[in-house]
ROSE-4610 file (N, C-alpha, C; in Angstrom, 1 decimal, always signed):
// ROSE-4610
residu = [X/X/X/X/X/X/X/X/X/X/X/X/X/X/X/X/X/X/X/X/X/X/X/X/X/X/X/X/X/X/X/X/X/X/X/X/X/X/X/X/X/X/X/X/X/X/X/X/X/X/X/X/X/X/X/X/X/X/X/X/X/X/X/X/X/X/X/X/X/X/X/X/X/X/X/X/X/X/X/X/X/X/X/X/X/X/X/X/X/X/X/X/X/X/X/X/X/X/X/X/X/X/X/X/X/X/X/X/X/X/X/X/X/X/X/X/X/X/X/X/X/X/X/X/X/X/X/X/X/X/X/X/X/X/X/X/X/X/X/X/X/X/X/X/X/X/X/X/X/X/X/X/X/X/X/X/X/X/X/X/X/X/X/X/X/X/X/X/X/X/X/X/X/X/X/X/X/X/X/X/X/X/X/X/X/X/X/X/X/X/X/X/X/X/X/X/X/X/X/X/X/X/X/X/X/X/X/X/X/X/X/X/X/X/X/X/X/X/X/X/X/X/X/X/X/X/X/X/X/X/X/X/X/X/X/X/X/X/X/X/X/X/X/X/X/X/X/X/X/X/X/X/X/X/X/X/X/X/X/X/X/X/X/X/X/X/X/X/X/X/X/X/X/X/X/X/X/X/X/X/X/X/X/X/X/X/X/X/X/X/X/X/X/X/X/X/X/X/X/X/X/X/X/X/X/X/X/X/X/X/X/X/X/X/X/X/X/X/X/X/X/X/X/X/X/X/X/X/X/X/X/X/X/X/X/X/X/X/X/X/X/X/X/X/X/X/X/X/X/X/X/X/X/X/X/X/X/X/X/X/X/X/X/X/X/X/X/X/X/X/X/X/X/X/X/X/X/X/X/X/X/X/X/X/X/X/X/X/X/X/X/X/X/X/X/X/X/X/X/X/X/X/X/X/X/X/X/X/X/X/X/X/X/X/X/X/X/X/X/X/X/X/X/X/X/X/X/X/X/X/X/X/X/X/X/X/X/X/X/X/X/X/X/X/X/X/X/X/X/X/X/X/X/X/X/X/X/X/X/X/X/X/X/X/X/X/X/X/X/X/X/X/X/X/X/X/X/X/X/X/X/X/X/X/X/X/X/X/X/X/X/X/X/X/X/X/X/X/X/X/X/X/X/X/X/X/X/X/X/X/X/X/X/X/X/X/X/X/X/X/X/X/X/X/X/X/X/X/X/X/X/X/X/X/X/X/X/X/X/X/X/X/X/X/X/X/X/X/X/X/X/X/X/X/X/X/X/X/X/X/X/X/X/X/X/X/X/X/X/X/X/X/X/X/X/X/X/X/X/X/X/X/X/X/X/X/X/X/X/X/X/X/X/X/X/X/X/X/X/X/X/X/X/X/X/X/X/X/X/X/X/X/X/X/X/X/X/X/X/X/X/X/X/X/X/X/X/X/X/X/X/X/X/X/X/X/X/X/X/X/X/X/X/X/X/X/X/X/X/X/X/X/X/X/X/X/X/X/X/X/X/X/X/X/X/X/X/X/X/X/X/X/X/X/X/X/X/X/X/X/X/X/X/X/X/X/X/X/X/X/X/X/X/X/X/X/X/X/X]
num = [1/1/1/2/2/2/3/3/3/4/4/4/5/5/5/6/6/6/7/7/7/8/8/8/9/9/9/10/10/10/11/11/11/12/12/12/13/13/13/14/14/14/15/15/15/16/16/16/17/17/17/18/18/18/19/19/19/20/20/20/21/21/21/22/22/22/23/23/23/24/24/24/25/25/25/26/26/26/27/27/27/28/28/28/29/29/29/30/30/30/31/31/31/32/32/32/33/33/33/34/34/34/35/35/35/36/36/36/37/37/37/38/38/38/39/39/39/40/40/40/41/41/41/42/42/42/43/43/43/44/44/44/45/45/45/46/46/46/47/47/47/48/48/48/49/49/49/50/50/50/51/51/51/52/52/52/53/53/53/54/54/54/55/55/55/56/56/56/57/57/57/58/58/58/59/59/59/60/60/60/61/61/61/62/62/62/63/63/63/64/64/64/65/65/65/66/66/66/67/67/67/68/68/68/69/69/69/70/70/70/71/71/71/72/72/72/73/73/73/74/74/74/75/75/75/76/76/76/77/77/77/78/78/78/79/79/79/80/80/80/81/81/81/82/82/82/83/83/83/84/84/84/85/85/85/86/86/86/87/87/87/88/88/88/89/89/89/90/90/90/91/91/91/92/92/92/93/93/93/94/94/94/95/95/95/96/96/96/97/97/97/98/98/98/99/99/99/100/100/100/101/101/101/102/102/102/103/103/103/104/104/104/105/105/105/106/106/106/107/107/107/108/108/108/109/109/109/110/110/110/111/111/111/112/112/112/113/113/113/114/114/114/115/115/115/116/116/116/117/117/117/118/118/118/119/119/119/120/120/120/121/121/121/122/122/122/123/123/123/124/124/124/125/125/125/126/126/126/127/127/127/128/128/128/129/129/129/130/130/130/131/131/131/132/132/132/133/133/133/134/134/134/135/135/135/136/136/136/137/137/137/138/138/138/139/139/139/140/140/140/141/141/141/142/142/142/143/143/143/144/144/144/145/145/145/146/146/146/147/147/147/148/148/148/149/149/149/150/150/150/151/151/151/152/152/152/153/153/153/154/154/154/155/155/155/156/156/156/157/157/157/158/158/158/159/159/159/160/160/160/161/161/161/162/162/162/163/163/163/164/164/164/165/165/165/166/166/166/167/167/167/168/168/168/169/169/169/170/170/170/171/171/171/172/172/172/173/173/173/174/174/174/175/175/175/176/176/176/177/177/177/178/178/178/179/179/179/180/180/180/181/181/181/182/182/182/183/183/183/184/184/184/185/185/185/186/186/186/187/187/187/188/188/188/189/189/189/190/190/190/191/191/191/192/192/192/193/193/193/194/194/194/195/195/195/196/196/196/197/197/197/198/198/198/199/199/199/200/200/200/201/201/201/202/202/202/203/203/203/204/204/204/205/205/205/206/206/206/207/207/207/208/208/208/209/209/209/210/210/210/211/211/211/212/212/212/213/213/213/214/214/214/215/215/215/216/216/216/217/217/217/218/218/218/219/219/219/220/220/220/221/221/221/222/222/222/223/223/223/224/224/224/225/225/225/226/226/226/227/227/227/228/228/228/229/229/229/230/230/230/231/231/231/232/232/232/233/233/233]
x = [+22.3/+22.3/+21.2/+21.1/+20.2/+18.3/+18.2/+17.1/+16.7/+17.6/+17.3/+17.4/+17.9/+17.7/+16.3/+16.0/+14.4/+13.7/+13.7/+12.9/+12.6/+14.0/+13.6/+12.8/+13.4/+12.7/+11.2/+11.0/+9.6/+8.8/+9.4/+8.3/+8.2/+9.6/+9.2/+7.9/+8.5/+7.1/+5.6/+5.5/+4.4/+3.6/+4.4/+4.4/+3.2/+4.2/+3.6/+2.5/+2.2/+1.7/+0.0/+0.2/-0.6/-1.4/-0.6/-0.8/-1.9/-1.0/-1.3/-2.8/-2.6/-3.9/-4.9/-5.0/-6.6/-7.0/-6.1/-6.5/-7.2/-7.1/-8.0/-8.8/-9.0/-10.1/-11.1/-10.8/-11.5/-11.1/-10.8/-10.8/-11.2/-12.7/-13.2/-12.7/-12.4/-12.0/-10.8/-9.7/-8.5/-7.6/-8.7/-8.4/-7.0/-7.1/-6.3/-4.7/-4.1/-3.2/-2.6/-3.4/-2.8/-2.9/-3.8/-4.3/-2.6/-1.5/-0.6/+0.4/+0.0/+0.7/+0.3/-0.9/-1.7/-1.5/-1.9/-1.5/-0.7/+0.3/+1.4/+1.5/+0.8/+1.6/-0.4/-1.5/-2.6/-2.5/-1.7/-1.9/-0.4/+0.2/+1.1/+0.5/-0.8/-1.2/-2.6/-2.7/-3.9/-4.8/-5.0/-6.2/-6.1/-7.7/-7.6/-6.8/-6.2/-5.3/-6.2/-7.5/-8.4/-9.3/-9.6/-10.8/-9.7/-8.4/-7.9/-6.7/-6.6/-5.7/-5.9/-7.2/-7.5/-6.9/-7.8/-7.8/-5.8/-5.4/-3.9/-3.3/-3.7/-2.9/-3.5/-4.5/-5.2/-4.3/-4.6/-3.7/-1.9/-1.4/+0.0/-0.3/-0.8/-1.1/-1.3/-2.4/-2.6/-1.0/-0.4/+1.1/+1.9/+2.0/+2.7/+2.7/+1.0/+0.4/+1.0/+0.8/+0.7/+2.6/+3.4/+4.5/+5.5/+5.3/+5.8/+4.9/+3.9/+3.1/+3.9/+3.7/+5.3/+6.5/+7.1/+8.5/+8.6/+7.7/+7.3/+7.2/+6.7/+6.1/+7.6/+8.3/+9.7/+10.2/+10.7/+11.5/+11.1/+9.8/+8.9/+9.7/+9.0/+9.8/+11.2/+11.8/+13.3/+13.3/+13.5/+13.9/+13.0/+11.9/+11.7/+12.2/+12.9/+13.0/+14.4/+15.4/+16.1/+16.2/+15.4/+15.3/+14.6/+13.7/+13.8/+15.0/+15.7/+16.8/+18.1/+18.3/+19.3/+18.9/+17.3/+17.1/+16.9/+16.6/+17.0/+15.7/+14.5/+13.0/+13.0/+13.1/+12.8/+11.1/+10.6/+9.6/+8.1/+8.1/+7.3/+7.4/+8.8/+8.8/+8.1/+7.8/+6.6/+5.6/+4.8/+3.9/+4.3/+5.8/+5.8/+5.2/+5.1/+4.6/+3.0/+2.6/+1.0/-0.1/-1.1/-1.9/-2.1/-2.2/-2.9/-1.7/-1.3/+0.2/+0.4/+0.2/+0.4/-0.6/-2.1/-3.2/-3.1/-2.4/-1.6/-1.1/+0.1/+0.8/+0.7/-0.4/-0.9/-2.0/-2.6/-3.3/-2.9/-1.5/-0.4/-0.1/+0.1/+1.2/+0.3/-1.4/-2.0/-2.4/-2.3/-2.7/-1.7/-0.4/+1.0/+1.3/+1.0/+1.1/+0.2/-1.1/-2.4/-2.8/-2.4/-2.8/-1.7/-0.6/+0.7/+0.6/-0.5/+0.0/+1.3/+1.7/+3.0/+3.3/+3.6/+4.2/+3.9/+3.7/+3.5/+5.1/+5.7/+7.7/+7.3/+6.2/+6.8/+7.0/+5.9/+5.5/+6.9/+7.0/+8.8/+9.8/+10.2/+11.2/+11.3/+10.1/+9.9/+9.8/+10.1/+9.8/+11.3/+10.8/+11.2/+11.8/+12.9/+13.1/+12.0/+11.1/+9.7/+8.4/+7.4/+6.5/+5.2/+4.5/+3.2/+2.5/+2.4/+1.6/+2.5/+3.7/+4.9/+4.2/+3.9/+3.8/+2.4/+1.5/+0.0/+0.0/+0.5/+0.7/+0.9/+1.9/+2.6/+1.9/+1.4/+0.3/-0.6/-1.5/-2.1/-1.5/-0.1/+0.6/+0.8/+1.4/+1.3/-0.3/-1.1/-2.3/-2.8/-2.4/-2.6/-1.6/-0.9/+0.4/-0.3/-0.7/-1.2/-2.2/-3.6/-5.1/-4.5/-3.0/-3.0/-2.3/-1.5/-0.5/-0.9/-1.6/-2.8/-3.4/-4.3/-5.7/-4.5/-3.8/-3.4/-2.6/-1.9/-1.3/-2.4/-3.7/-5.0/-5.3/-5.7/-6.2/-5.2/-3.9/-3.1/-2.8/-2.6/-1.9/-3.1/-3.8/-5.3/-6.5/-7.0/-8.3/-9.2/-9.9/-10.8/-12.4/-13.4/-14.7/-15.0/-16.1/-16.6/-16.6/-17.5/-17.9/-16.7/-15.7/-14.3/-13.5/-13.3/-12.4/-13.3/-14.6/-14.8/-14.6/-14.4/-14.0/-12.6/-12.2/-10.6/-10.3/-11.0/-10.7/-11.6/-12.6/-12.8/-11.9/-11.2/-10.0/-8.8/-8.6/-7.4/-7.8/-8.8/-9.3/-9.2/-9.8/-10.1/-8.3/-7.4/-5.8/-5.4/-5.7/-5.6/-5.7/-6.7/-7.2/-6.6/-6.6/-5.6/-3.9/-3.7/-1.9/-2.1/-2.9/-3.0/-3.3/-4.1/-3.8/-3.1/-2.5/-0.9/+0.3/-0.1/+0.7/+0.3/-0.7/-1.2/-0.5/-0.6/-0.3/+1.0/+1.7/+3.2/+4.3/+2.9/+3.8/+3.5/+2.4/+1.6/+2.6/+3.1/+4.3/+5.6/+6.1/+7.4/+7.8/+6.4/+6.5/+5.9/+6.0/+5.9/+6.7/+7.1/+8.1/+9.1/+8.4/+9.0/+10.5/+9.9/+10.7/+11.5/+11.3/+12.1/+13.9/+14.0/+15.4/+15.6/+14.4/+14.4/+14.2/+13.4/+13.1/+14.4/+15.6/+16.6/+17.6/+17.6/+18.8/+18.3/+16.8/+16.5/+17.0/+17.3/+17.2/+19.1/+19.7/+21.1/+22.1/+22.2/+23.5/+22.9/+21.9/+21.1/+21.7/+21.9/+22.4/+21.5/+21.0/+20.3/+21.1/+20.6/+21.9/+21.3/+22.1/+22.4/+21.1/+21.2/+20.1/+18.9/+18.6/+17.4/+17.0/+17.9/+17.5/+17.6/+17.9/+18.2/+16.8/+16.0/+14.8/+13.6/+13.8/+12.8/+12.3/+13.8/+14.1/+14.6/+14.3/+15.5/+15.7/+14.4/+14.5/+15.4/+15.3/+16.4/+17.5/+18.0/+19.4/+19.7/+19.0/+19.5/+19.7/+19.4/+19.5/+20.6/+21.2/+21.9/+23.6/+23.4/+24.2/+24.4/+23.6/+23.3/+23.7/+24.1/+24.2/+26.0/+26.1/+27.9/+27.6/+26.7/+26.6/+25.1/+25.4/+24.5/+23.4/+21.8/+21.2/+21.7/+21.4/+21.0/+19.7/+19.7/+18.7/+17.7]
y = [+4.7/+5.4/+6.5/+6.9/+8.4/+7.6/+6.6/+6.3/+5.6/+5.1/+4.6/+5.7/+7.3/+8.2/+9.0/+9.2/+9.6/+9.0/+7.6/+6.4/+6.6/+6.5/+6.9/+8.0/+9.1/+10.5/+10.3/+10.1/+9.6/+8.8/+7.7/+7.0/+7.9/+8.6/+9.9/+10.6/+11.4/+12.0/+12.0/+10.8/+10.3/+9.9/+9.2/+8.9/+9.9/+11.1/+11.9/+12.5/+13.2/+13.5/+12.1/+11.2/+10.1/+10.7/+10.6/+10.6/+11.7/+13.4/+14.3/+14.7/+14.0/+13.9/+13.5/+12.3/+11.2/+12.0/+12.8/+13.3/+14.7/+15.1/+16.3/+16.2/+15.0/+13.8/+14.1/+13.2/+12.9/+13.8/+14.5/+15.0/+13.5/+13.2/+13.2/+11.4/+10.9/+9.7/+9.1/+10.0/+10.1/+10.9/+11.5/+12.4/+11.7/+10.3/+9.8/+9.6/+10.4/+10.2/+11.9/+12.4/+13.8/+14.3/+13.6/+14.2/+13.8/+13.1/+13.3/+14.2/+14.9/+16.5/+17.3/+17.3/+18.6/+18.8/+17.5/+17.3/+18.3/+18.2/+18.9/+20.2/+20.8/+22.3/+23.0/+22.3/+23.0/+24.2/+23.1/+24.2/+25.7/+25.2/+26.6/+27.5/+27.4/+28.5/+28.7/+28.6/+28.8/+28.2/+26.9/+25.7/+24.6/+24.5/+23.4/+21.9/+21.0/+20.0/+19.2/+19.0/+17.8/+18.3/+19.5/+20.1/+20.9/+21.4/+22.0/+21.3/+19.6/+19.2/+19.0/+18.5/+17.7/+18.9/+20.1/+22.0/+21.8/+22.2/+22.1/+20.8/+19.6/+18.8/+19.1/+19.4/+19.2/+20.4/+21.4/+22.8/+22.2/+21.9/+21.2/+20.2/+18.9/+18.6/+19.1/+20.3/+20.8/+22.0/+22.4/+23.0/+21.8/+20.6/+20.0/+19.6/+19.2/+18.9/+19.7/+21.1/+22.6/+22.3/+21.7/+22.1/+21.1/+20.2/+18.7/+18.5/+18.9/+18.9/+19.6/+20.7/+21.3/+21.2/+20.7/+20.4/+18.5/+17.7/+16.7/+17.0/+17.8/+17.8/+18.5/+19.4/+19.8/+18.1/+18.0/+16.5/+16.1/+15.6/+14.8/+15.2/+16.3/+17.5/+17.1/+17.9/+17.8/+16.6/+15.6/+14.1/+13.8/+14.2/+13.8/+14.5/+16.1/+16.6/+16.0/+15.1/+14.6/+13.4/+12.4/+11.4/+11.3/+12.4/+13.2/+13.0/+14.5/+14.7/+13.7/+12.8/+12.1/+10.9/+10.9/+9.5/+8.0/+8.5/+7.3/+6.5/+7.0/+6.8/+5.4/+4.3/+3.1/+2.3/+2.9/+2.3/+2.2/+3.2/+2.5/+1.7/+1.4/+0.5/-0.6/-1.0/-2.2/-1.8/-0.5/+0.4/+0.5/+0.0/-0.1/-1.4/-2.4/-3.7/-3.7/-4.3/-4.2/-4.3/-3.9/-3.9/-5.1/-5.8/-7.3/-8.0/-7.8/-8.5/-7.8/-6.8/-5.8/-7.0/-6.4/-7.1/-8.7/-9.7/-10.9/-11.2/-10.1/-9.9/-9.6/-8.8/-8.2/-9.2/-9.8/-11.2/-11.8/-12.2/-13.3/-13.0/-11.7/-11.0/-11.5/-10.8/-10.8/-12.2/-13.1/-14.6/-15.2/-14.5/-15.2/-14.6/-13.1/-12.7/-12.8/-13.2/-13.6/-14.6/-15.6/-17.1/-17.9/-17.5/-18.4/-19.3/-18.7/-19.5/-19.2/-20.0/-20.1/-19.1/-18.1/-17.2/-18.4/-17.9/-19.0/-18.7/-19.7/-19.0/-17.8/-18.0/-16.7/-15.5/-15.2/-13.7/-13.8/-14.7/-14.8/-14.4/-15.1/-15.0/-13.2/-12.6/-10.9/-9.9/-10.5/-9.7/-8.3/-7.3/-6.1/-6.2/-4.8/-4.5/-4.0/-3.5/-3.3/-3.7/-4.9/-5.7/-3.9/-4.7/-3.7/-3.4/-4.1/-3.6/-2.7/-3.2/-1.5/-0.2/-0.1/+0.9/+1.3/+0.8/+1.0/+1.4/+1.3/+1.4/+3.2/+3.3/+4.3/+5.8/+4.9/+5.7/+6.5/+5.5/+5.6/+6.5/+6.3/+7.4/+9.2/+9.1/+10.3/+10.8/+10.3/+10.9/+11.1/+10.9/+11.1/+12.0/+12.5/+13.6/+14.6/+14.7/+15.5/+16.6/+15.2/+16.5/+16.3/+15.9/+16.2/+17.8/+16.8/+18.5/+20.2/+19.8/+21.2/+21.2/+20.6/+20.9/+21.7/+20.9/+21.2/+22.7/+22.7/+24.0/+25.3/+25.0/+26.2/+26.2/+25.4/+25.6/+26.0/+26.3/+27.1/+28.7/+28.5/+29.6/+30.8/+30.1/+30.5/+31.2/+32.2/+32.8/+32.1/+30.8/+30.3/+30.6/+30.8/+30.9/+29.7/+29.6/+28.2/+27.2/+27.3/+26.3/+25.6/+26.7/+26.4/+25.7/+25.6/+25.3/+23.3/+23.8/+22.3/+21.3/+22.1/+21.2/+20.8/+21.4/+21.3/+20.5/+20.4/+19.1/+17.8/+17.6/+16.7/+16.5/+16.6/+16.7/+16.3/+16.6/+16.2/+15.2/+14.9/+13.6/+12.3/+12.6/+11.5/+11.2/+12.3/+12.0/+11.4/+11.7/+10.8/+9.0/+9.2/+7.3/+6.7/+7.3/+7.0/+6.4/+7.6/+7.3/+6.5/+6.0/+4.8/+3.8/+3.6/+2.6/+1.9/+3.0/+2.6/+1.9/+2.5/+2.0/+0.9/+0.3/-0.6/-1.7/-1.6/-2.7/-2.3/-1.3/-1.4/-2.1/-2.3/-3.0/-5.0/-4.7/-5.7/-6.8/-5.6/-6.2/-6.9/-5.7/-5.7/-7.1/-6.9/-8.0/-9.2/-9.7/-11.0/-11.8/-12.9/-14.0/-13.9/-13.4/-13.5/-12.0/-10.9/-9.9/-9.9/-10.2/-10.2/-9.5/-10.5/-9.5/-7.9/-7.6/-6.0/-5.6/-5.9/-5.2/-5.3/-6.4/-6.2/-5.1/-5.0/-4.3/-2.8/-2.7/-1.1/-0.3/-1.5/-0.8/-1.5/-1.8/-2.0/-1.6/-2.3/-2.0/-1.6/-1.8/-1.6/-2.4/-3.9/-5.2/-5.9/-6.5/-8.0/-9.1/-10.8/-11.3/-11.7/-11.6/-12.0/-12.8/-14.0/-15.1/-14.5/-13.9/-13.0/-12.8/-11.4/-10.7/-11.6/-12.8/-13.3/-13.9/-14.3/-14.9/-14.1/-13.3/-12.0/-10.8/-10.6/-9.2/-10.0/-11.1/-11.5/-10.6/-10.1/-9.1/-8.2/-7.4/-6.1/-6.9/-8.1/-8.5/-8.5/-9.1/-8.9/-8.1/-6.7/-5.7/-4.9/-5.2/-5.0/-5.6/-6.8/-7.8/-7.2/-6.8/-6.2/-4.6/-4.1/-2.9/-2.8/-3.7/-4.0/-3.1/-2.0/-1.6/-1.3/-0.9/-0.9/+0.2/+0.2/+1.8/+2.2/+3.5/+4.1/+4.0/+4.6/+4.0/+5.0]
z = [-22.6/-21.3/-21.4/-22.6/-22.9/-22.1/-23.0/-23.2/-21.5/-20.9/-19.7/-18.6/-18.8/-17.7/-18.4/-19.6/-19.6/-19.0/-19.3/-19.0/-17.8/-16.8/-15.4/-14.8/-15.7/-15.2/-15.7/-16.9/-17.1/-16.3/-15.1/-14.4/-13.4/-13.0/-11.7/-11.8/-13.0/-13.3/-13.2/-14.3/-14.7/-13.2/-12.4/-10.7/-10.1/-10.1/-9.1/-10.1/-11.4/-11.8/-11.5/-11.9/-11.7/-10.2/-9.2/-7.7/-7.9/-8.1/-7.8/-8.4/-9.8/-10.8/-10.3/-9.7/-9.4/-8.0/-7.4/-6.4/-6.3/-7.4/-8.1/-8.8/-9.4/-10.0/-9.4/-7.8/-7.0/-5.6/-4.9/-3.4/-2.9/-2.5/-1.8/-1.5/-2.8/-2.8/-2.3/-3.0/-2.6/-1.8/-0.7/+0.2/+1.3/+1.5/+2.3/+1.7/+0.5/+0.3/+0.6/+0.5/+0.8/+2.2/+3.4/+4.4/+5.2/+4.8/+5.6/+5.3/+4.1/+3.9/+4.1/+4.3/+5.0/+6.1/+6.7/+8.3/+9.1/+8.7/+9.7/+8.8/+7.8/+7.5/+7.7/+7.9/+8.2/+9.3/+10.4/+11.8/+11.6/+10.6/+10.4/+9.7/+8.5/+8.0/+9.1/+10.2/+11.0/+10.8/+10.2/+9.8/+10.9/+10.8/+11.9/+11.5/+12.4/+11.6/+11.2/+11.8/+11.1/+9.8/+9.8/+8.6/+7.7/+8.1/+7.1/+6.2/+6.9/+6.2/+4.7/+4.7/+3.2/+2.3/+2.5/+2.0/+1.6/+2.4/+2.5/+1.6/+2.1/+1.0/-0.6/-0.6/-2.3/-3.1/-1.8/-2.6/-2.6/-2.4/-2.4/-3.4/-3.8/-4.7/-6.0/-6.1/-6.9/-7.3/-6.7/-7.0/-7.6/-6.8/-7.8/-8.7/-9.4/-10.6/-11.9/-11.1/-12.5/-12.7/-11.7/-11.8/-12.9/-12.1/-12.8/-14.2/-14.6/-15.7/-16.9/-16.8/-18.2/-17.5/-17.0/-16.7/-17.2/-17.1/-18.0/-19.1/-20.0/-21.6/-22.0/-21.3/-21.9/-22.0/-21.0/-21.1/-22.4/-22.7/-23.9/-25.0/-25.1/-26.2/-26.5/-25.7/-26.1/-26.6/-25.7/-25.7/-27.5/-27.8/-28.8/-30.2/-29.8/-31.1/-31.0/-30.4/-30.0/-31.0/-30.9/-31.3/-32.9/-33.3/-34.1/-35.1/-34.6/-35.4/-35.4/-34.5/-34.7/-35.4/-36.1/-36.9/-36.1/-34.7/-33.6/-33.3/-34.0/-33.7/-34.2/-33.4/-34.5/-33.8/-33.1/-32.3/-33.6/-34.6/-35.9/-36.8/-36.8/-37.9/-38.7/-37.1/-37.9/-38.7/-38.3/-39.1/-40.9/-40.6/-42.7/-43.3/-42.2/-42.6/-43.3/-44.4/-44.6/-43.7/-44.1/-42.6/-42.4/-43.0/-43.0/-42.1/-42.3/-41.8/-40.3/-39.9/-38.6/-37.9/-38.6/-38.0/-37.3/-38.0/-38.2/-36.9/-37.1/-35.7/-34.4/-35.0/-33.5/-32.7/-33.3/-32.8/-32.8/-33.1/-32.8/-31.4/-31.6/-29.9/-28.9/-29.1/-27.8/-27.8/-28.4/-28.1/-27.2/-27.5/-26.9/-25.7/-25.4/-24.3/-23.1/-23.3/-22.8/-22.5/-23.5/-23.4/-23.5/-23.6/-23.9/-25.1/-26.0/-27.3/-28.1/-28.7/-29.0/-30.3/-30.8/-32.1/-33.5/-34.2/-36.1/-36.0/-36.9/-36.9/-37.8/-39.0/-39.8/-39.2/-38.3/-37.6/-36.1/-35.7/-34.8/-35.6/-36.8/-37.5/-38.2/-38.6/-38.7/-37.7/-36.3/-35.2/-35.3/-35.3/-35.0/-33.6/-33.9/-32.5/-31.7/-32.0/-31.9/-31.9/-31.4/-32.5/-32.6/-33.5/-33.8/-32.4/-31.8/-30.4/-29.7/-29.5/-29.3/-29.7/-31.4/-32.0/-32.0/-31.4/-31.8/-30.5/-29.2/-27.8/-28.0/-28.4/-28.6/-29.2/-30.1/-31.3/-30.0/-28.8/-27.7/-27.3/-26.7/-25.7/-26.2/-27.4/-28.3/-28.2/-28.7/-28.6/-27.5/-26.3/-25.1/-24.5/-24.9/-24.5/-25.0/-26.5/-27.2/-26.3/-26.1/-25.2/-23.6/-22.9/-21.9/-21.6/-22.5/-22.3/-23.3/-24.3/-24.9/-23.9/-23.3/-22.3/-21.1/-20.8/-19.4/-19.8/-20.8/-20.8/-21.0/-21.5/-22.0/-20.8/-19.6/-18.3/-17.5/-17.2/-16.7/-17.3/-19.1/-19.4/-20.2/-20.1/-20.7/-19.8/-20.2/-20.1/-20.3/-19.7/-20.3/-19.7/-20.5/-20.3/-19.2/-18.1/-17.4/-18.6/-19.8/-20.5/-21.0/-21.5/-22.0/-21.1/-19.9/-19.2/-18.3/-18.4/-18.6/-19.8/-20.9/-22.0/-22.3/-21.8/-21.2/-20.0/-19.4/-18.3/-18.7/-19.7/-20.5/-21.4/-21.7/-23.1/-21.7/-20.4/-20.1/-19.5/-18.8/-17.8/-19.1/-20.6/-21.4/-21.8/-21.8/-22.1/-21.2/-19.8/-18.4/-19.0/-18.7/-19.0/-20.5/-21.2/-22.4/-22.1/-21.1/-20.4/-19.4/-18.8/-18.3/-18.7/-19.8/-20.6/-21.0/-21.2/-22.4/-20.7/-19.7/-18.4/-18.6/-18.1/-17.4/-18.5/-20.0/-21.2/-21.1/-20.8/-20.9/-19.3/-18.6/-17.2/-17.6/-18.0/-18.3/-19.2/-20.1/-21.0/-20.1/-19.4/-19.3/-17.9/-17.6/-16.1/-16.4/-17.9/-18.5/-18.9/-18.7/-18.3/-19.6/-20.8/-21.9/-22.1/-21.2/-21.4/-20.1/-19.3/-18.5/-18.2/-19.4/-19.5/-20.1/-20.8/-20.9/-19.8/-18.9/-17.8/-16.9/-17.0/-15.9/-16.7/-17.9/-18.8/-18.2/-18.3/-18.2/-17.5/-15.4/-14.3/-14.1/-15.2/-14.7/-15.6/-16.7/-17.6/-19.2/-19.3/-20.8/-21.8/-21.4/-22.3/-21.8/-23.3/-23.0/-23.8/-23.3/-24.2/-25.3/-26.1/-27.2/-27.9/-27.2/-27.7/-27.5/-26.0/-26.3/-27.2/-27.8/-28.9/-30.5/-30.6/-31.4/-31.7/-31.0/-30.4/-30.8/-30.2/-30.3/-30.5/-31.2/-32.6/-33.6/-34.6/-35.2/-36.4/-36.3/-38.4/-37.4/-36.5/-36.0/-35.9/-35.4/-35.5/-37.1/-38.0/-39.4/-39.9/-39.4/-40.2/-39.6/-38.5/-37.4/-39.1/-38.3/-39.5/-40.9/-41.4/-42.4/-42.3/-41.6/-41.7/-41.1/-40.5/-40.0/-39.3/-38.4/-37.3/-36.7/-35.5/-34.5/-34.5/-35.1/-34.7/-33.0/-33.5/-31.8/-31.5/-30.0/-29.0/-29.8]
């Protein structure tokens, strides 16, 4: 339950943060998503409705950016010193595997998720609750929380020099496309024929069956077996 209400709050987030983001990127690009919030509050601060909306929505965008930006990195936080301390982190595991063998796997995965080649059984039969591209994904996302949320917190909470504060928005724009990355391979994932059933467990009861998981975690079912109980999430 824990893991499926961050999950949620984290696409909220990420959502508008995404939205709010590319449109401070760009204004000039992405002006047509904000000109219908500008719209109607330009002529209340005495702006014309057609020249002062963009003005008006960017500044409203830009409030929600600064806002949902550390109220996101708390969530992170907690939820990580969380998972942390309760020993619940299992998304590296594969990382104890040798490299040779990660490497293996991981050009197994993207052969099978890309081209529908079929898994070798040995690298099926060792699949984690996790595989290595989970964790190398991840590796991406961390490092990209990291120069979003430092940059973004020095450009709010900071005194910065011009020179300094464009180096701060190089350091958040490059964490930007980093966290998109890691989106784009993590939808890429979930909306593939193979997971399918993670993706219905996430948004209903957080059960997958059985055989699934039997299929395509079998080293986490044995150790499951092996342990006569269940990790947490």
């Amino acid at each position: 339950m824990g893991a499926r209400i961050s999950h949620t709050l984290n696409l909220v987030f990420f959502t508008l943060l995404v939205l709010t983001g590319i449109v401070l990127l760009s204004i000039e690009t992405f002006a047509w998503i904000i000109y219908p919030i500008g719209a109607p509050l330009a002529p209340l601060l005495g702006l014309s409705q057609d020249t002062g909306a963009i003005t008006v929505g960017a500044q409203v965008a830009r409030a929600i950016h600064r806002f949902i930006g550390p109220l996101w990195g708390a969530l992170l936080i907690t939820y990580g010193v969380y998972l942390v301390a309760a020993r619940k982190i299992r998304v590296f595991d594969p990382l104890r595997k040798p490299i040779k063998q990660q490497i293996r796997e991981a050009v197994a995965l993207t052969n099978h998720y890309a081209f529908g080649k079929p898994l070798p059984e040995d690298i099926e039969e060792n699949l984690d609750r996790h595989n290595v591209l989970v964790s190398y994904l991840t590796i991406v996302l961390v490092i990209a929380f990291i120069m979003v949320g430092g940059s973004g917190a020095a450009i709010i909470y900071l005194n910065l020099t011009p020179d300094q504060h464009r180096i701060m928005l190089l350091i958040h724009d490059i964490g930007f496309y980093l966290s998109v990355l890691f989106t784009l391979a993590h939808i890429f994932a979930v909306i593939h024929p193979t997971n399918i059933p993670l993706l219905k467990a996430m948004f209903t009861n957080g059960m997958i069956p059985i055989e699934w998981a039997e299929k395509h975690m079998p080293l986490y079912i044995r150790k499951i077996l092996g342990r006569k109980e269940i990790p947490g999430e």
